[in-house]
C-alpha positions as semicolon CSV with decimal commas, in nm:
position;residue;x (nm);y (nm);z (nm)
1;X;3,939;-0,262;-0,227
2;X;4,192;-0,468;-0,336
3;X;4,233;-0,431;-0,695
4;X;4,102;-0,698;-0,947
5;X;4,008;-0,768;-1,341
6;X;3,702;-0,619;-1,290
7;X;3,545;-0,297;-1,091
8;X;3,447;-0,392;-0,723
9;X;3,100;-0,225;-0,556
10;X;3,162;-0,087;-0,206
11;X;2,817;-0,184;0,012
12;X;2,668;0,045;0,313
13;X;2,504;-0,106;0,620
14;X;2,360;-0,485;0,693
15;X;2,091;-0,476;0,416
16;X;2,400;-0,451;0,130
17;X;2,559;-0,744;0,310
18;X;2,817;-0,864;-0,002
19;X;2,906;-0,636;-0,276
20;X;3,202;-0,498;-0,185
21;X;3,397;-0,819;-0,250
22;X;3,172;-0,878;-0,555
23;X;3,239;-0,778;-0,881
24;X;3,038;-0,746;-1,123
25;X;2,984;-0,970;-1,391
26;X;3,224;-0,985;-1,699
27;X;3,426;-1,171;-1,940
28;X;3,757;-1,117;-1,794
29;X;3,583;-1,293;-1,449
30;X;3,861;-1,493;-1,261
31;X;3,856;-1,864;-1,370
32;X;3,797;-1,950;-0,965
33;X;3,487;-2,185;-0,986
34;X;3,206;-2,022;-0,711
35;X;3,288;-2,303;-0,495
36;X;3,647;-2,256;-0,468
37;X;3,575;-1,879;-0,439
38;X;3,290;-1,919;-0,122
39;X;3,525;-2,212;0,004
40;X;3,806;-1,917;0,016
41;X;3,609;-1,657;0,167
42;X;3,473;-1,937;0,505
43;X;3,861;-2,052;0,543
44;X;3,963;-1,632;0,495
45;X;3,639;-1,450;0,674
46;X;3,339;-1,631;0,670
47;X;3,138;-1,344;0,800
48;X;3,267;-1,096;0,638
49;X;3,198;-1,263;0,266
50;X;2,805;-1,327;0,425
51;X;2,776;-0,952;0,575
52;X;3,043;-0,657;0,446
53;X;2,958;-0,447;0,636
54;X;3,264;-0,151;0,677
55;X;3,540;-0,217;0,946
56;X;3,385;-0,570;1,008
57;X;3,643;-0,729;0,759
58;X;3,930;-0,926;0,886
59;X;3,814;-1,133;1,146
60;X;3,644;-0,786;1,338
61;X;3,294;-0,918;1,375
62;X;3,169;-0,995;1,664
63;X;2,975;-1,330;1,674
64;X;2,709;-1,244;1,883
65;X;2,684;-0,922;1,693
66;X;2,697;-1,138;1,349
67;X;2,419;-1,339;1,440
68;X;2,218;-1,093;1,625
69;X;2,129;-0,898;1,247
70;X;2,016;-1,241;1,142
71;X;1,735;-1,213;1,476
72;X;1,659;-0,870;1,325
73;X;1,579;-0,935;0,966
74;X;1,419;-1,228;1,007
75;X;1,164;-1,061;1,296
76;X;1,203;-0,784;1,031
77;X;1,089;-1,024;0,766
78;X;0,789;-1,146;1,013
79;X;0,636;-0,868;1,098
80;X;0,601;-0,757;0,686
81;X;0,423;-1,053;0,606
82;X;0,206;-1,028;0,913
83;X;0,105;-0,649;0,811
84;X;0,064;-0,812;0,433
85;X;-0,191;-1,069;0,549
86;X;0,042;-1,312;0,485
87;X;-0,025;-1,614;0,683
88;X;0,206;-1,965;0,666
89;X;0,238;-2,257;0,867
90;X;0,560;-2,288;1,089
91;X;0,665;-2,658;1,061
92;X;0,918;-2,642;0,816
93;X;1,167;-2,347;0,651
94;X;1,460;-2,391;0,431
95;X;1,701;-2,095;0,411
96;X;1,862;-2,125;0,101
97;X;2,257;-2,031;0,116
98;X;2,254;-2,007;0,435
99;X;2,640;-1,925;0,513
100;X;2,732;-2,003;0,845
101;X;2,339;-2,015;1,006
102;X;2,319;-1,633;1,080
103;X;1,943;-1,675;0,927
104;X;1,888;-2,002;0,958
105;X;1,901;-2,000;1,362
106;X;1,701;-1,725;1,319
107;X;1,413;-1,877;1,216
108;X;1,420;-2,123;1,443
109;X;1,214;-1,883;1,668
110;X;0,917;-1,921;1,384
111;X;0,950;-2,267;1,287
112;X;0,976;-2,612;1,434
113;X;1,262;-2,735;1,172
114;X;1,478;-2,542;0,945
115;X;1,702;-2,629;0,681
116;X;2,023;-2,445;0,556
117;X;2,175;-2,529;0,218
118;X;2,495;-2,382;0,107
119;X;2,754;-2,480;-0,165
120;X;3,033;-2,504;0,118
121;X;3,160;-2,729;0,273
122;X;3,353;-2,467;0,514
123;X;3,074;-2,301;0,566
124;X;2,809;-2,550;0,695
125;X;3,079;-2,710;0,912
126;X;3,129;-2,389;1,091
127;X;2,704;-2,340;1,063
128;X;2,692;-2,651;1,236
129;X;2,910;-2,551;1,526
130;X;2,747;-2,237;1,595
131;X;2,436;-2,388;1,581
132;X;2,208;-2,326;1,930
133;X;1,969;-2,525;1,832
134;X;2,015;-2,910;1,787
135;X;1,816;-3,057;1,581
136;X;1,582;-2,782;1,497
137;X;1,858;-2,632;1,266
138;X;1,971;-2,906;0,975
139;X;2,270;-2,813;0,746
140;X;2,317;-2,939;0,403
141;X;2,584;-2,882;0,167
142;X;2,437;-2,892;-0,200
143;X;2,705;-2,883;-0,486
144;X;2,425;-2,974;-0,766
145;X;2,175;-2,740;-0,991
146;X;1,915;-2,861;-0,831
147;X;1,787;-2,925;-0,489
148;X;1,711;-3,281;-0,530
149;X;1,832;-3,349;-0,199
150;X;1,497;-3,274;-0,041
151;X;1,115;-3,381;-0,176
152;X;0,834;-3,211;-0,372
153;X;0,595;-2,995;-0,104
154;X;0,861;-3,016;0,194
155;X;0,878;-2,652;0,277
156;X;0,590;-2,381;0,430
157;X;0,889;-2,119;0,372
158;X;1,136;-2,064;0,186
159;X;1,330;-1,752;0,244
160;X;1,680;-1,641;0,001
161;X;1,850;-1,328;0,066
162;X;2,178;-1,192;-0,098
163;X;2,208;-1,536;-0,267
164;X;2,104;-1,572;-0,618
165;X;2,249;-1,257;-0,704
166;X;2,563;-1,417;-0,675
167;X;2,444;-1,764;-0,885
168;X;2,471;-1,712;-1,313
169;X;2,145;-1,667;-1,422
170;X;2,044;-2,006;-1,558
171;X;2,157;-2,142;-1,280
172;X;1,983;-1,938;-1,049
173;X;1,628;-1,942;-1,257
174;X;1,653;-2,322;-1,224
175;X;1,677;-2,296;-0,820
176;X;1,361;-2,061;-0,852
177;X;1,194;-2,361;-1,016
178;X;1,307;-2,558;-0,739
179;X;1,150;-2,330;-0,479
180;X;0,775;-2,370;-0,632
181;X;0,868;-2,732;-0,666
182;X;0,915;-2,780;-0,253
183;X;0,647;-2,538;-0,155
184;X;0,358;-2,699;0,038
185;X;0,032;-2,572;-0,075
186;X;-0,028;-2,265;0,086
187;X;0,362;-2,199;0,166
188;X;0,551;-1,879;0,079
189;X;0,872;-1,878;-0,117
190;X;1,015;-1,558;-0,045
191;X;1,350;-1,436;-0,230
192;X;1,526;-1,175;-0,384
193;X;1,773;-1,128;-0,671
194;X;1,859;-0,852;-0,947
195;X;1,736;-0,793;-1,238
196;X;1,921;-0,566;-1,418
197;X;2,288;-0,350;-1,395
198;X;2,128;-0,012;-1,515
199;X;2,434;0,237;-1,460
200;X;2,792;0,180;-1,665
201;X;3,087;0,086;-1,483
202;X;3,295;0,430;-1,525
203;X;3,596;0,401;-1,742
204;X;3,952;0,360;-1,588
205;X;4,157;0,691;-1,480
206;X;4,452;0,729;-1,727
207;X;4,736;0,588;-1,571
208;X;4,894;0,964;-1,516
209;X;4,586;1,076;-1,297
210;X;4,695;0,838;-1,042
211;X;4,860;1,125;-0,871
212;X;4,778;1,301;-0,512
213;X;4,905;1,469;-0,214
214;X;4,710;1,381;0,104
215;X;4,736;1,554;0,380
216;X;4,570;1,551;0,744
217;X;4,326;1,876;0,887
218;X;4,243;1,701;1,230
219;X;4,551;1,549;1,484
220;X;4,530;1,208;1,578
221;X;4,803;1,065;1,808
222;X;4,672;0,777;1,972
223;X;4,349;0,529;1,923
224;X;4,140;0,284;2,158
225;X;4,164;-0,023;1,993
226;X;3,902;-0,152;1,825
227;X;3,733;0,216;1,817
228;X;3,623;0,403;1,548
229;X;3,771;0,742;1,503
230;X;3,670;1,049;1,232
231;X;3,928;1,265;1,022
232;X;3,904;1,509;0,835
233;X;4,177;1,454;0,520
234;X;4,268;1,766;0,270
235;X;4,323;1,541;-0,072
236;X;4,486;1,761;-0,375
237;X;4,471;1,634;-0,701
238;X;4,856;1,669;-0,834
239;X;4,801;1,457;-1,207
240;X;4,741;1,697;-1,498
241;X;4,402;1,448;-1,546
242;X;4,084;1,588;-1,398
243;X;3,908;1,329;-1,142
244;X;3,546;1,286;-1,181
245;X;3,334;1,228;-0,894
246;X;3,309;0,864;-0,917
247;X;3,211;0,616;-0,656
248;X;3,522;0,393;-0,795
249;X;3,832;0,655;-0,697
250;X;3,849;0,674;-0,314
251;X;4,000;0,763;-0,006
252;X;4,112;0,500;0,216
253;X;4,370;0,359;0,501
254;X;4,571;0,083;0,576
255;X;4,762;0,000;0,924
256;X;5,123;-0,079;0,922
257;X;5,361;-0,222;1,151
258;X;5,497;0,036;1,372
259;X;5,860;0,071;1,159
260;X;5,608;0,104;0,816
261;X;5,697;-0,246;0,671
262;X;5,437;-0,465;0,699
263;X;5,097;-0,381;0,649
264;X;4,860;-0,528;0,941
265;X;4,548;-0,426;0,806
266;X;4,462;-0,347;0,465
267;X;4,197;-0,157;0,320
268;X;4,024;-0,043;0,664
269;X;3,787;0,281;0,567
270;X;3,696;0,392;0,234
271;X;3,515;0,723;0,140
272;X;3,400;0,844;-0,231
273;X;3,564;1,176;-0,375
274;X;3,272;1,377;-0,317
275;X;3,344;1,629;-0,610
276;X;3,495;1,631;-0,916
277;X;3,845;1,752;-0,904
278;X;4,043;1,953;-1,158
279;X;4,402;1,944;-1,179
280;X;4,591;2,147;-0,880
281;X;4,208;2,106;-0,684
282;X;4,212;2,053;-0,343
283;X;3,908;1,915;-0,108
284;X;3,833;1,779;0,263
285;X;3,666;1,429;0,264
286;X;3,558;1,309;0,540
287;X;3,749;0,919;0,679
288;X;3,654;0,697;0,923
289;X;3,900;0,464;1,035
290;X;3,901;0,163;1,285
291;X;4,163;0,106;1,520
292;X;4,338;-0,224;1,535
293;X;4,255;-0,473;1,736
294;X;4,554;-0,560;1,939
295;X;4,726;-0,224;2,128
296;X;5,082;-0,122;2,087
297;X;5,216;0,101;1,809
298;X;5,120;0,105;1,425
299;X;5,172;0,333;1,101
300;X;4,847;0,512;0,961
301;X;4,902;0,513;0,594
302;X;4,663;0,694;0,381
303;X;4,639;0,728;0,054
304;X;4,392;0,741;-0,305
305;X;4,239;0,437;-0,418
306;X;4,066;0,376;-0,794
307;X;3,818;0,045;-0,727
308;X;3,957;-0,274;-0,919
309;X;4,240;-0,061;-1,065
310;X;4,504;0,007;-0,816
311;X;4,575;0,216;-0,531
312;X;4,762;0,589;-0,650
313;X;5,089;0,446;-0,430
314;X;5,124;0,165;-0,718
315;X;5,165;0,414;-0,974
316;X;5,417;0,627;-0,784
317;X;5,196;0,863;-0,583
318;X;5,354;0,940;-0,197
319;X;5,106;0,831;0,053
320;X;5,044;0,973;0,423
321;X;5,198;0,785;0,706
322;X;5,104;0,898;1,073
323;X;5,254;0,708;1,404
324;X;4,925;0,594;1,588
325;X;4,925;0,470;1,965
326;X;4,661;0,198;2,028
327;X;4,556;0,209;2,375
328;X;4,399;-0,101;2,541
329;X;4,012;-0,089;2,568
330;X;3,837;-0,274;2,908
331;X;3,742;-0,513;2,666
332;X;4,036;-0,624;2,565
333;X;4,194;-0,637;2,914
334;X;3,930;-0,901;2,971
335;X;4,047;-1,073;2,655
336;X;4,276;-1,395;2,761
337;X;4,673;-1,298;2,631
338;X;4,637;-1,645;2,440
339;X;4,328;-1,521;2,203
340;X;4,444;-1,192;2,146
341;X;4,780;-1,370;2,033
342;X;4,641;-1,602;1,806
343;X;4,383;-1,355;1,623
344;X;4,729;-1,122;1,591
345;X;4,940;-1,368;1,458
346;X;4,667;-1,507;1,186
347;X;4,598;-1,158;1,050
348;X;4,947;-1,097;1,048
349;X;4,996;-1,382;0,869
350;X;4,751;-1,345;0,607
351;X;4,876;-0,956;0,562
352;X;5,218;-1,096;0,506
353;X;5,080;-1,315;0,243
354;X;4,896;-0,994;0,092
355;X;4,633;-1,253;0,041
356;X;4,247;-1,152;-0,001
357;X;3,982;-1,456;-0,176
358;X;3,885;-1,374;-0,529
359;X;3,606;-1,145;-0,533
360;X;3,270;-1,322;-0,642
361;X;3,009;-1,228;-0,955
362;X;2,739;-1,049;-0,908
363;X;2,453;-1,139;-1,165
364;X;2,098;-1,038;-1,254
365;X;1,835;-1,280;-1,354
366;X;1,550;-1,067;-1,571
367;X;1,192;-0,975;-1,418
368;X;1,056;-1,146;-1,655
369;X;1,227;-1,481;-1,668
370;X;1,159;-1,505;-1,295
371;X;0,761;-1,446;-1,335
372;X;0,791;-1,701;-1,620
373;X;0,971;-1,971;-1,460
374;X;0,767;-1,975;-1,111
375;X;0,414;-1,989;-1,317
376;X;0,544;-2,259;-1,590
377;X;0,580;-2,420;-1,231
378;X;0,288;-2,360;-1,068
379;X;0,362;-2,116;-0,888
380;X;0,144;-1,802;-0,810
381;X;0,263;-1,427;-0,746
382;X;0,100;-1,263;-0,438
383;X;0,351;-0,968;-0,475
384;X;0,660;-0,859;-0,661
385;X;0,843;-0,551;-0,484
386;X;1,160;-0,337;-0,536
387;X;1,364;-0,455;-0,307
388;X;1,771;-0,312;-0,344
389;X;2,028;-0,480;-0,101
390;X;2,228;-0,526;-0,446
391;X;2,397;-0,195;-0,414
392;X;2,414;0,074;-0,645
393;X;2,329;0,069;-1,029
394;X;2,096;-0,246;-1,016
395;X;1,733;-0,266;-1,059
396;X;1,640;-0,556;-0,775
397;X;1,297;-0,732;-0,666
398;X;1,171;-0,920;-0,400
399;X;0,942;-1,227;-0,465
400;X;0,643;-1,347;-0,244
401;X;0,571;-1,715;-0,417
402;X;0,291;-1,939;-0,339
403;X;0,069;-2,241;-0,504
C-alpha cells in the first residue's frame, strides 16, 4: 500500500490476481508508459505484478506454487467449457499477456503449440527460462496495437485473463478485433475485461484524522519464518475526525531491522477498519502477518494506513513496534547459506531504496463496445457472463467468441 496519486484496490485470493498494485484510472496517472511500468514490475517481482496475492509480494512466491494456479485455472477453464458444450480443436492456443508462462505452460497439457505474447521484454525472457516445454510453448514480445505478428485464422483458442483490464480502452477494443481476426473457424476466443467502475473512490481523510493509538490484545514473541501468524490489534481512533468504514483506511505491518532502522519488509498484511469509528472509539481488527524469510531478530511495526494517501506515521501518528524472534523452519535449514544470502541482501537492498514500481491503470472497456467490435468482425457471441476478478466496485464480463 504504498501511497500514490491515485487510490490503490487491495485484491483477495488467485482469481483477483493484480489490483492491489493497480490504480485506478485517472488524470493525475503517473506519466510511466505501461511498458516501462510492466518492465519495472518483471525486474522488481515478476510474480507478484502477474498474481497479488497477500504475503506473496517481495520475492515470497514459490515457483512451483506460482505456476501450479496456472495448472488449476486453466483445468478450471477446461472443464467449464466441457460442461458448456463447448468443443475446440487443440492444435494451436495463444495466451495473450502471458507474463512469465504461468498460463501459457498450462495449456500445453490441451494443446499441441501455444503462444504467449506480452509487452515485456523482462518478462518473456524469464517465460522462456521457466519454460518445461520446448517448443510447444513460443514467447513473443509484442510492443504494437495490433497483433500483426501472427496470421488471420492461426488460433483454435484464445484465452486473456487479468489483461485488458490493464490496456486503455481503445487500445484494448482493437486487440478484441484482433482476437476474431486469428480465430480459426470454429475456435473460441475466450477473455475477460471490465466494463464499468460503479462505486466512487471515497474522498481523502482530512489530514488531522490521520491520528491512532495501536495497541496489541494477543502476545507474540517469536515467529517461524516464513509462517503466517494471527493477532488480534485494539486500534483507537485519537483525531477529532470520525473514520468511516472504508476499504481505503487500514491496518497493516511492516518488518524492521532488529535496532528499528531499516525497514526489511514493507507493507506485509493489510486488514479493512471493519466499523466506522468516532473520535476516542476503540475496536479489535483482526491482522495477519507473515514472518520474514530469513531467521534472526526483527522489529514488528504496526500502524494505520489510508490507501494511496499515506500511512498515519507520515502525518505524526506513533506506531507499534514489537521485538519478534524468527526461528528457522526445516525448510529453510535445507536452503543452501548462499541463496538465503542473496534473496536477503536483494530485498534489503530494494527496502533501503524504499523503492516499489509505479502502480499500473486499471480500465474498463464498455459491454457494448465489446459486442460491437467482435460482430463488425465477424465474430459471433455463444455467451457473455459476469465474470469479477477485477476487484471491488467494477461491473466485469467474460467473453466466449467464435466465427
Amino acid at each position: 500500500m504504498a501511497p500514490s496519486l491515485c487510490r490503490e484496490r487491495a485484491s483477495h485470493g488467485v482469481a483477483r490476481a493484480c489490483e492491489s498494485k493497480a490504480a485506478v484510472y485517472s488524470s493525475e496517472m503517473t506519466s510511466n508508459s505501461p511498458k516501462e511500468i510492466w518492465e519495472d514490475w518483471a525486474r522488481e517481482d515478476p510474480f507478484w505484478a502477474i498474481l497479488s496475492v497477500p504475503g506473496r509480494d517481495h520475492g515470497r512466491w514459490d515457483i512451483k506454487e506460482f505456476f501450479s494456479t496456472g495448472q488449476v485455472e486453466i483445468r478450471e477453464v477446461m472443464t467449464i467449457l466441457s460442461v458448456k458444450g463447448i468443443d475446440i480443436r487443440r492444435r494451436r492456443c495463444l495466451d495473450f499477456g502471458c507474463g512469465v508462462g504461468r498460463l501459457t505452460q498450462a495449456l500445453a497439457e490441451f494443446f499441441d503449440q501455444c503462444d504467449g505474447v506480452d509487452l515485456s521484454d523482462t518478462m518473456v525472457r524469464r517465460a522462456r527460462e521457466f519454460n518445461e516445454h520446448g517448443e510447444k510453448c513460443i514467447y513473443h514480445v509484442n510492443e504494437a496495437p495490433n497483433l500483426a505478428l501472427f496470421a488471420n485464422e492461426s488460433f483454435d483458442f484464445i484465452y486473456s485473463n487479468i489483461v485488458l483490464q490493464h490496456i486503455e480502452p481503445n487500445l484494448s477494443e482493437n486487440y478484441v478485433r484482433e482476437f476474431v481476426r486469428l480465430l480459426s473457424v470454429g475456435g473460441l476466443a475466450l477473455f475477460q475485461v471490465p466494463s464499468a467502475y460503479l462505486t466512487p473512490l471515497p474522498a481523502s481523510l482530512p489530514g488531522d484524522a490521520h491520528l491512532a493509538t495501536v495497541s496489541l490484545e494477543s502476545r507474540i514473541t517469536s515467529l517461524v519464518a516464513r509462517d503466517p501468524a494471527r493477532l488480534r490489534v485494539r486500534v483507537r481512533n485519537d483525531s477529532p475526525i470520525r473514520w468511516p468504514a472504508a476499504p481505503s483506511i487500514k491496518l497493516g505491518n511492516h518488518w524492521r531491522s532488529a535496532d528499528g532502522s531499516d525497514v526489511i519488509v514493507a507493507d506485509d498484511g493489510t486488514s479493512s477498519l471493519p466499523c466506522p469509528l468516532d473520535p476516542g472509539d476503540e475496536t479489535t481488527m483482526q491482522l495477519v502477518v507473515d514472518a520474514p524469510t530469513t531467521p534472526g531478530s526483527y522489529v514488528l511495526e504496526l500502524d494505520m494506513v489510508e490507501d494511496g494517501v499515506c500511512w498515519f506515521a507520515d502525518r505524526g501518528s506513533p506506531t507499534l513496534r514489537i521485538p519478534v524472534h524468527v526461528r528457522p523452519s526445516s525448510r529453510h535449514v535445507r536452503f543452501s547459506r548462499m541463496l538465503r544470502s542473496r534473496l536477503a541482501a536483494r530485498r534489503n537492498e530494494a527496502a533501503s531504496k524504499e523503492h516499489r514500481p509505479h502502480p499500473y491503470a486499471m480500465y474498463g472497456l464498455p459491454r457494448d463496445r465489446v459486442v460491437a467490435a467482435v460482430q463488425e468482425c465477424g465474430g459471433r457471441f455463444l455467451e457473455i457472463e459476469e465474470y469479477n476478478p477485477a476487484g471491488e466496485g467494477w461491473e466485469s464480463f467474460r467473453y466466449y467468441v467464435t466465427k
